[in-house]
C-alpha positions in Angstrom: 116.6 114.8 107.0 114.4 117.8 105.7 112.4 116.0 103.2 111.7 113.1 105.5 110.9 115.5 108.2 108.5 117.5 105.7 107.2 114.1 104.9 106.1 113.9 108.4 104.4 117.1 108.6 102.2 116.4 106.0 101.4 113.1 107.3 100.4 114.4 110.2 98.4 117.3 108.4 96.3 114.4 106.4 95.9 112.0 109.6 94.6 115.4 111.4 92.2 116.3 109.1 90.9 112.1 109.1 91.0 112.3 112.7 89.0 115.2 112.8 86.3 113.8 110.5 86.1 111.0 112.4 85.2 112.5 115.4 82.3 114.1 113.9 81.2 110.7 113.3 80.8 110.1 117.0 77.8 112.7 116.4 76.3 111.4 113.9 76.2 107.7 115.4 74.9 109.3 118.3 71.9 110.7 116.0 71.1 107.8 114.1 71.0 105.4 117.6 68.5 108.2 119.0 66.8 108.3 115.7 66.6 104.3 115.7 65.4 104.2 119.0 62.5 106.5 119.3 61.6 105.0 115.8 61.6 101.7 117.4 59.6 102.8 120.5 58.0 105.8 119.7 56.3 104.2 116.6 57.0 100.5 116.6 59.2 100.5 113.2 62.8 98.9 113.2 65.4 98.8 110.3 68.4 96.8 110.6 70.2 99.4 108.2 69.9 101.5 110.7 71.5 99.5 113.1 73.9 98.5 110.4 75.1 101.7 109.8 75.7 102.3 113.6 78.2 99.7 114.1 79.6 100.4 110.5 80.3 104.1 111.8 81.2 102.8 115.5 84.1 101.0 113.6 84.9 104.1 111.3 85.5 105.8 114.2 88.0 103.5 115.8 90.0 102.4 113.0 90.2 106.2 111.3 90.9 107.3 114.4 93.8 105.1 115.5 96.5 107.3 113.3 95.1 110.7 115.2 95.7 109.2 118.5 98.8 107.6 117.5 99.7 111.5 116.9 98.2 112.9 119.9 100.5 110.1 121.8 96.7 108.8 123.0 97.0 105.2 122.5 97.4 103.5 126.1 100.8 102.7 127.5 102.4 100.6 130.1 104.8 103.2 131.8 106.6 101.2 133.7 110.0 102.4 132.3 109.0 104.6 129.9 108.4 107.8 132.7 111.5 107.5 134.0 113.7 107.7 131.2 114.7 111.2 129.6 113.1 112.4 126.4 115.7 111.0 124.2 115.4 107.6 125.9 112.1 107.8 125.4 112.6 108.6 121.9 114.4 105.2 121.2 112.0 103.2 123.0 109.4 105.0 120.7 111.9 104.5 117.5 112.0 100.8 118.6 108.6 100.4 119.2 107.5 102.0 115.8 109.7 99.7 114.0 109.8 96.1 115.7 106.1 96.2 116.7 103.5 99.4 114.9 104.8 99.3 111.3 104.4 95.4 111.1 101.5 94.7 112.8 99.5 97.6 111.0 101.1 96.6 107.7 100.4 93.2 108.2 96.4 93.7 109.3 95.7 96.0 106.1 97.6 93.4 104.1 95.1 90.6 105.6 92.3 92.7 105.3 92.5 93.7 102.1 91.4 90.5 100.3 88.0 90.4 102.7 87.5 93.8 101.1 88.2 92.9 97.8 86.0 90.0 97.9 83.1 91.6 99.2 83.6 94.4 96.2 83.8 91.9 93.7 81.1 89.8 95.0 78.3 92.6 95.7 78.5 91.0 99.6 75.1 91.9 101.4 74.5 91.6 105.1 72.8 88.6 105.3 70.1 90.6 107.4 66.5 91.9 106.2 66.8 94.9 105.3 71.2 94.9 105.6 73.3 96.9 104.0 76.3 96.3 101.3 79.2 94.9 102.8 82.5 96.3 101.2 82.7 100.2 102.6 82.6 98.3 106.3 85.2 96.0 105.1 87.0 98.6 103.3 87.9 100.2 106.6 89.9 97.4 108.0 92.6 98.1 105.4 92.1 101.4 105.5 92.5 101.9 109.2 95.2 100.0 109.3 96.9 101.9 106.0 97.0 105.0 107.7 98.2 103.8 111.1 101.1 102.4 109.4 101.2 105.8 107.8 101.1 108.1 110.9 103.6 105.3 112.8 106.0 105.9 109.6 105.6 109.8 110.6 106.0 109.1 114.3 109.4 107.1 113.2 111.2 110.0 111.5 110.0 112.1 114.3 111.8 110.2 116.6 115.2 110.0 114.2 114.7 113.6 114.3 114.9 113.9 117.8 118.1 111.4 118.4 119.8 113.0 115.5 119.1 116.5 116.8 117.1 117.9 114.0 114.0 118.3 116.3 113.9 119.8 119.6 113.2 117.7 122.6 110.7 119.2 125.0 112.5 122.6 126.7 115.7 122.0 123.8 116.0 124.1 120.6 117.4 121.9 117.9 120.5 121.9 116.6 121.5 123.5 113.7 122.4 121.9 110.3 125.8 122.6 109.0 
């Protein structure tokens, strides 16, 4: 259980340090759509890169985010059960969860996504737009995104194990010793 559990730590250290980039990127969209604006009404110019690249990083945040909220437990729930059972309950319903319904629906998007990506790479896709931008680092993201949700949910699974087979401490527990 070690090396899975030292697995998990340092997917959680790589989706921390994505999440945390991402979030700048909430700053620098917020920049570029001042930027865009006052440029469009201060002075009358437009650019559709510039709004390009706002919805292209409005997307980077979301979908390079979605692994760092997964580990911040973020992501919205339905607690209709979930609050009333005990940590390790809540631990297989996680486990469960991770399994049956994450791993395969992330794994399944970034398998879809990835030949939208690797068509607009091949193909040099434009934005169809005056003035657009290159398609594929936008389209790139989907499978990306995706990739390292699946990644982070594979962390939150061996958490979880971790938990039901004692190795990590539930909340107020120490955990139990290895023989």
């Amino acid at each position: 259980m070690k090396p899975l559990l030292l697995l998990a730590r340092l997917i959680d250290a790589l989706t921390e340090r994505i999440g945390r980039a991402a979030i700048w990127l909430v700053l620098v969209t917020t920049l570029i759509s001042a930027g865009n604006a006052l440029a469009r009404y201060a002075l009358g110019q437009s650019s559709n890169a510039w709004l390009e690249i706002q919805w292209y990083l409005f997307g980077a945040i979301f979908l390079l985010a979605a692994g760092y909220t997964l580990k911040h437990n973020g992501h919205v729930r339905i607690d209709i059960l979930y609050n009333r059972l005990s940590p390790r309950g809540q631990a297989w319903i996680d486990l469960a969860g991770g399994l049956l319904f994450l791993l395969p629906m992330a794994l399944g998007l970034a398998w879809l996504a990835w030949p939208m990506f690797h068509e607009a790479w091949l193909t040099h896709e434009m934005s169809p737009d005056a003035g657009g931008l290159v398609r594929w680092p936008v389209k790139f993201l989907l499978p990306a995104g995706f990739g390292l949700l699946a990644l982070q949910g594979v962390a939150e699974i061996i958490k979880r194990i971790g938990v039901l087979t004692g190795h990590l401490a539930l909340p107020g527990e120490a955990p139990q010793q290895e023989a």
